[in-house]
VEXLUMFI-646292 format. One record per residue: x, y, z negated of N, C-alpha, C, CB in turn; residue in one letter. Coordinates in steps of 0.1 Angstrom, whole numbers, plus 5000, padded with zeros to 4 digits. Each point is the difference from the previous one (the first is absolute). Glycine has a CB too. Layout:
N
XYZXYZXYZXYZA...
//
This chain:
293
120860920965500549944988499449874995500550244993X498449765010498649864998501249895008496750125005X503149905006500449905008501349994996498450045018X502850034978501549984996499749894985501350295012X497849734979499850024992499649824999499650304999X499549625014499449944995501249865011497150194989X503849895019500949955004501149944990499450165018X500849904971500849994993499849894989500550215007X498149754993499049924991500049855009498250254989X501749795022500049895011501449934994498550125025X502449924982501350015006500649924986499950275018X499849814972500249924984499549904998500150174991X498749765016499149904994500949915006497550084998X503049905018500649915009500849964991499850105023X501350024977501449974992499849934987501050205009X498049844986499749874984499949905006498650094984X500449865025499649865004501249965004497750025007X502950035008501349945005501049964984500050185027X500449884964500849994991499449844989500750325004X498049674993499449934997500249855005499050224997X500949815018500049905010501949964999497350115018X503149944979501149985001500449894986500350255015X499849834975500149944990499149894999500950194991X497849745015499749914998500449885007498650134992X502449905019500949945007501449994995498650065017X501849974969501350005003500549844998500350264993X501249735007500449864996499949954980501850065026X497650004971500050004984498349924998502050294993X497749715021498049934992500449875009497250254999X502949654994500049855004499449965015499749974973X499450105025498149955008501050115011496749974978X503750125028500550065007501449955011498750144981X502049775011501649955007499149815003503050204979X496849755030500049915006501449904997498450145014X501149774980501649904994500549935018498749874966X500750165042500049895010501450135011496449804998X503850334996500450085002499750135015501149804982X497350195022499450085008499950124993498849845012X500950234997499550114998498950004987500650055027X499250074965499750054989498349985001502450174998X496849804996498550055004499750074991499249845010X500250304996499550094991498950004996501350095007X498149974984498449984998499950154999499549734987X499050325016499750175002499350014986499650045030X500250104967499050034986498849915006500750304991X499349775020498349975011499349864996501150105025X500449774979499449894998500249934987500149995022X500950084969499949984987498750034992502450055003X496850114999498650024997498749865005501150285003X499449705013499049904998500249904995499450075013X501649874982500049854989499450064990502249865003X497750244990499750044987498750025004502150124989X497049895021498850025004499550135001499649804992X501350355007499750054995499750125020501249894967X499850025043500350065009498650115010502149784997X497250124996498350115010499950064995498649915010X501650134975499050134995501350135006498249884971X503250075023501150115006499849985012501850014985X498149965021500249985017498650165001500749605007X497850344991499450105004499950164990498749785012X501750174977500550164990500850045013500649954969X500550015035500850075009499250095012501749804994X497650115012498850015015499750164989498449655013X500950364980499250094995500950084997498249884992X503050175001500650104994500750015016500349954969X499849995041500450055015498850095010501649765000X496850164999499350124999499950114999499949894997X500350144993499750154990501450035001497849954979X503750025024500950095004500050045018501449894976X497850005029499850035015499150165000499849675009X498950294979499250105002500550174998498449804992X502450175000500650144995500850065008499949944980X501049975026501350075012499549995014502349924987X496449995017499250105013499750055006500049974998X499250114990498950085000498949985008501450134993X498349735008498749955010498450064995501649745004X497450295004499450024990498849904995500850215006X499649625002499249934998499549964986500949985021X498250044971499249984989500149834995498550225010X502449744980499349854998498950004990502149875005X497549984997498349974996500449984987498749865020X500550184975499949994983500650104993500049775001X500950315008500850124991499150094995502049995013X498350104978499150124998501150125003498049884981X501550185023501050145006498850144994501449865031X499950204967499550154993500850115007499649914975X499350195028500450145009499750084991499549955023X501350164980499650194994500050095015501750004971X497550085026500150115010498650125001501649815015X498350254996499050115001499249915013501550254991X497349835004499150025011499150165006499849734990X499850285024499250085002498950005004501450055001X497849984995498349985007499350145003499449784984X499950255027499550085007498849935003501950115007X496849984986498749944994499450135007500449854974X498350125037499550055007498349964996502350015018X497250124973498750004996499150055009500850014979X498749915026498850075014498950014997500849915017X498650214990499150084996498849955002501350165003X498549735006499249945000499249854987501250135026X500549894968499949944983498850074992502649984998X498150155003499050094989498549995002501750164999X498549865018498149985006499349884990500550035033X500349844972499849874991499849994985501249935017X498750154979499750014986499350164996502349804997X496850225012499350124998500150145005499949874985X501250145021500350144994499850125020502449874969X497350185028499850125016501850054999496650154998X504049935015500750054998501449934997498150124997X503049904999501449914996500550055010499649784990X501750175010500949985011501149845001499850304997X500649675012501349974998501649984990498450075015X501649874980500950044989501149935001498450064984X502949955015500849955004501650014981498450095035X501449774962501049974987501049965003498749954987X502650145007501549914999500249934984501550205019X498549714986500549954981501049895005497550024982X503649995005501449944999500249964986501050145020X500149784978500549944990500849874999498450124996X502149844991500749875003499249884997502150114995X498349775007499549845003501249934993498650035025X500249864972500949874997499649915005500750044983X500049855024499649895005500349884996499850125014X498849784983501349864997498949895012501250024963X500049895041499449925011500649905002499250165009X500149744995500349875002498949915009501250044977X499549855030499349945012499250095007500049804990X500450275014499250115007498650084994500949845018X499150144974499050114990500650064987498049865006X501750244996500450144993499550134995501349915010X498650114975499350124996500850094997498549894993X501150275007500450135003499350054988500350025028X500850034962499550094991500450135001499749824988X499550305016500650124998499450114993500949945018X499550194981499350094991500250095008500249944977X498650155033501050115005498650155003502549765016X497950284993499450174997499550005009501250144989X497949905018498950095007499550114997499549855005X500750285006499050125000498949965005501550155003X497149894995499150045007499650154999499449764999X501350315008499550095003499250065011501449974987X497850145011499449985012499350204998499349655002X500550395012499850164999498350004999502450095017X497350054977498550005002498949955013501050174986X498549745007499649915009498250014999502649834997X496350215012499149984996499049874996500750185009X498849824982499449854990498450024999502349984981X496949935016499049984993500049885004499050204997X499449754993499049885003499549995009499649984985X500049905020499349995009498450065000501749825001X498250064992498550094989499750145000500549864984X500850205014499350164995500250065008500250014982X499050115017499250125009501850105000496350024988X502950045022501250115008500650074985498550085028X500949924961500350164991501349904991496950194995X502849655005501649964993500949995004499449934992X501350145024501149985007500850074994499349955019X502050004976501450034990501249985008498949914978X501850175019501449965007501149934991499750205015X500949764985500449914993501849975002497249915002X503750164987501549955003500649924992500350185010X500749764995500449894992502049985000497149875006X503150134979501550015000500249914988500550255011X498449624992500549884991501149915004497950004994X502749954997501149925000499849804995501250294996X499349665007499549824997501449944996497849955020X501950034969501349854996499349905001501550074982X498749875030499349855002501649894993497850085032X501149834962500849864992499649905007500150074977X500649875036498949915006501249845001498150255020X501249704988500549875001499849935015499550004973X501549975033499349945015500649845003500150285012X499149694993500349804996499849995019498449884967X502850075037500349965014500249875001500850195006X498649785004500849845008500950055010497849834999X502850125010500949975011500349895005500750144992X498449875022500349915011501250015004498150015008X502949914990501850055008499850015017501949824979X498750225028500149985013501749985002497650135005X503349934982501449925007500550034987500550045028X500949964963499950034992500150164993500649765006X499750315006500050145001498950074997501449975014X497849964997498450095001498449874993501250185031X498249924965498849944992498950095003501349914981X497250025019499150085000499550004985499549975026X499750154970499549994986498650025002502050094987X497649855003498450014997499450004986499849895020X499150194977499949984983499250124996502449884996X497450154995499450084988500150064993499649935001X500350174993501350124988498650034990502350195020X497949834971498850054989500850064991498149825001X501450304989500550084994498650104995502549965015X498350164974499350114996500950105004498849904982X500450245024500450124999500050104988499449955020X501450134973499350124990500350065008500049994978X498950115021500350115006500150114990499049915020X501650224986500650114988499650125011502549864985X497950265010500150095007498350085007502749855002X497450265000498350075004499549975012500350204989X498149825010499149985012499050164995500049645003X500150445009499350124998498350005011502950134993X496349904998499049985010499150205000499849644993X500050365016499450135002499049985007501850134998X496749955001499150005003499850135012499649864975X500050105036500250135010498450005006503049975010X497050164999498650035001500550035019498850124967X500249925039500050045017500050204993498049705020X503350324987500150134990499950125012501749894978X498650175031500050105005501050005010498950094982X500949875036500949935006500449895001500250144999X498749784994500149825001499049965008500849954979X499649935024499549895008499049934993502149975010X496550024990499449934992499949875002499250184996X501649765016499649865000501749945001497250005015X504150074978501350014997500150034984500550085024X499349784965500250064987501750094999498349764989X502950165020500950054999500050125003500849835001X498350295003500550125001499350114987500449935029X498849954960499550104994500550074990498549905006X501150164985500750064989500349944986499150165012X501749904978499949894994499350074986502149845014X496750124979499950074990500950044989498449935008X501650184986500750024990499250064988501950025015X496949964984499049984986499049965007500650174983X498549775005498649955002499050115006500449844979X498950155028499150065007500450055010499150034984X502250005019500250075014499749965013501550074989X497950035022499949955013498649934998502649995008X496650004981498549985001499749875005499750235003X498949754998499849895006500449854992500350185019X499849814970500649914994500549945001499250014996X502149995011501749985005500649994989500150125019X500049984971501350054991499449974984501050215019X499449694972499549944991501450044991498149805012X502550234991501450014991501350075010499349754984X501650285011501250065009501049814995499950414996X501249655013501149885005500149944982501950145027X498749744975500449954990500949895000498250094994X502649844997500549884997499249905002501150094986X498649845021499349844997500649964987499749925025X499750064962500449904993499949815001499450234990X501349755000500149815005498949974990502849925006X497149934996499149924997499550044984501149805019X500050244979499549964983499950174996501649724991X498650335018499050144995499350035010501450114986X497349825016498950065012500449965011499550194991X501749835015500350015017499749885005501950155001X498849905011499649875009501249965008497450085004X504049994988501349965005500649884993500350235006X500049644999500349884996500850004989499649945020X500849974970501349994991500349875004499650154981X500149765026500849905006499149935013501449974976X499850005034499249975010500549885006499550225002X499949715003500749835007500350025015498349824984X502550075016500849965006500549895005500150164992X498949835020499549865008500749995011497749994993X502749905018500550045014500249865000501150255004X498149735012500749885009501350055009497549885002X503550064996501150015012500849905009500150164985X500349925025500849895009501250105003497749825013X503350104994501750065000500849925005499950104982X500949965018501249925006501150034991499350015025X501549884968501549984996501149975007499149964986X501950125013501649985005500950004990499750115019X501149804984501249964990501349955010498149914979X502750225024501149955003501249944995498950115007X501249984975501049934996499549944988501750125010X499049794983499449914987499950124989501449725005X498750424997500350094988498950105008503049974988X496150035020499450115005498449935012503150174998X496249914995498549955002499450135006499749834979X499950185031499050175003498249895007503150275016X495849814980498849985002499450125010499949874976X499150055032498750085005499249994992500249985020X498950104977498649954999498850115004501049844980X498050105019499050075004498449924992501850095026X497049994972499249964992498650084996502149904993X497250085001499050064999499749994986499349985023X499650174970499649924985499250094996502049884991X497750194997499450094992500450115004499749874984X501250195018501050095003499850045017501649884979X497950025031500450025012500749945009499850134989X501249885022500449905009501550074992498049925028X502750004974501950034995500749945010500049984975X501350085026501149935006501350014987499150095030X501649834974500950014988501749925005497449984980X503750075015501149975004500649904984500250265021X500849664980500449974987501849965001497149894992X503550135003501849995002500149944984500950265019X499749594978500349964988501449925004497449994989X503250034999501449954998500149874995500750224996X499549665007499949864993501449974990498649905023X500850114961500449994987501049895004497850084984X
//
């Protein structure tokens, strides 16, 4: 219907001008009938505009409003310079917290942890740099896992589960090397805050009867102070509280990352991303699909 639509806009403009062009030829304009009795000379809008001086600015208004109707019935997805372009859509990230993180900041014990978090994006971009604003969710959850300090003696090993959740509010600022107008490499930076919501249970376990004493994961877990002796058991399981009552479970957390990626843009209405990165959080991979506004 675009294209019938913009046919009919064409098709109408001709027929003005031709009609135009006509009437500025007829035998009724002096300057048109030759007294010597030749043929008629016509004069165009075209070269009428340029006596009036006016013919280069219409001339390139035209260039430009042919542009931007070329751009729209192409669907090329070549980018011009100076435009600013705006995307909506989702992204995925798959955030891989390694256990060798935790080591790095103190701690015996951990595991592997493995985050899906999703949500929607906005993008605005121009000359090849472009910022990503999104709001979106992460689990970290994670099964009883044995924990302590480094620092401390065998009697503070805790097991430790986690069924927190993250609204990260972040922000990711890319460049792009083009390689054609399709494909781009990306490179850049994202910064943001996490809240986090939702419990962290910590339980205190002891080497209980049929454990492994050099295996925290097979010990027991206390369920009151004193049990299993030996000064292991200081309290039974509990809630970790957050920052602002005692604990040591965050109320907000940052959200740093270098990244690199790849962009594809087949059609002028559709953008999909690689990326991949590292930060506070861990190493990530991430997918992105946006629709061009």
């Amino acid at each position: 219907m675009r294209a019938l639509g913009l046919f009919a806009v064409v098709f109408g403009v001709l027929s003005l001008t031709g009609v135009a062009a006509a009437q500025d030829a007829t035998p009724d304009d002096p300057a048109a009938t030759p007294s010597d009795g030749s043929a008629p000379v016509t004069t165009t809008a075209t070269e009428k505009a340029l006596d009036r001086g006016t013919g280069a600015a219409e001339v390139g208004s035209a260039g430009a409003d042919a542009d931007s109707i070329r751009e729209q019935t192409d669907n090329t997805p070549k980018e011009q310079k100076d435009k600013t372009y705006l995307f909506l859509g989702a992204r995925y990230r798959g955030i891989i917290v390694p256990k060798f993180l935790m080591s790095a900041f103190g701690a015996d014990g951990g595991a592997n942890v493995y985050v899906n978090g999703f949500g929607p994006e906005v993008g605005v971009r121009r000359d090849n740099f472009e910022y990503s604003l999104s709001a979106w969710w992460a689990g970290y959850s994670m099964k009883e896992t044995p924990f302590k300090a480094t620092t401390d003696p065998a009697q503070a090993w805790e097991k430790v589960e986690s069924d927190i959740n993250m609204i990260f509010l972040t922000s990711d600022f890319m460049w792009t090397s083009p390689v054609s107008p399709e494909f781009g490499i990306n490179y850049g930076i994202g910064g943001g805050i996490g809240l986090p919501f939702g419990p962290l249970y910590r339980r205190e376990i002891y080497p209980g009867a049929g454990s492994n004493i050099n295996d925290p994961s097979t010990w027991t877990v206390c369920k009151s102070a004193g049990e299993g002796g030996g000064g292991y058991c200081e309290e039974g399981p509990k809630e970790e509280p957050n920052w602002f009552n005692g604990g040591s479970k965050p109320i907000v957390f940052p959200w740093l990352t270098a990244q690199i990626g790849f962009r594809f843009k087949p059609h002028r209405n559709f953008v999909t991303r690689f990326d991949a990165g590292f930060g506070t959080s861990g190493f990530f991979l991430g997918l992105g699909a946006d629709y061009g506004l």
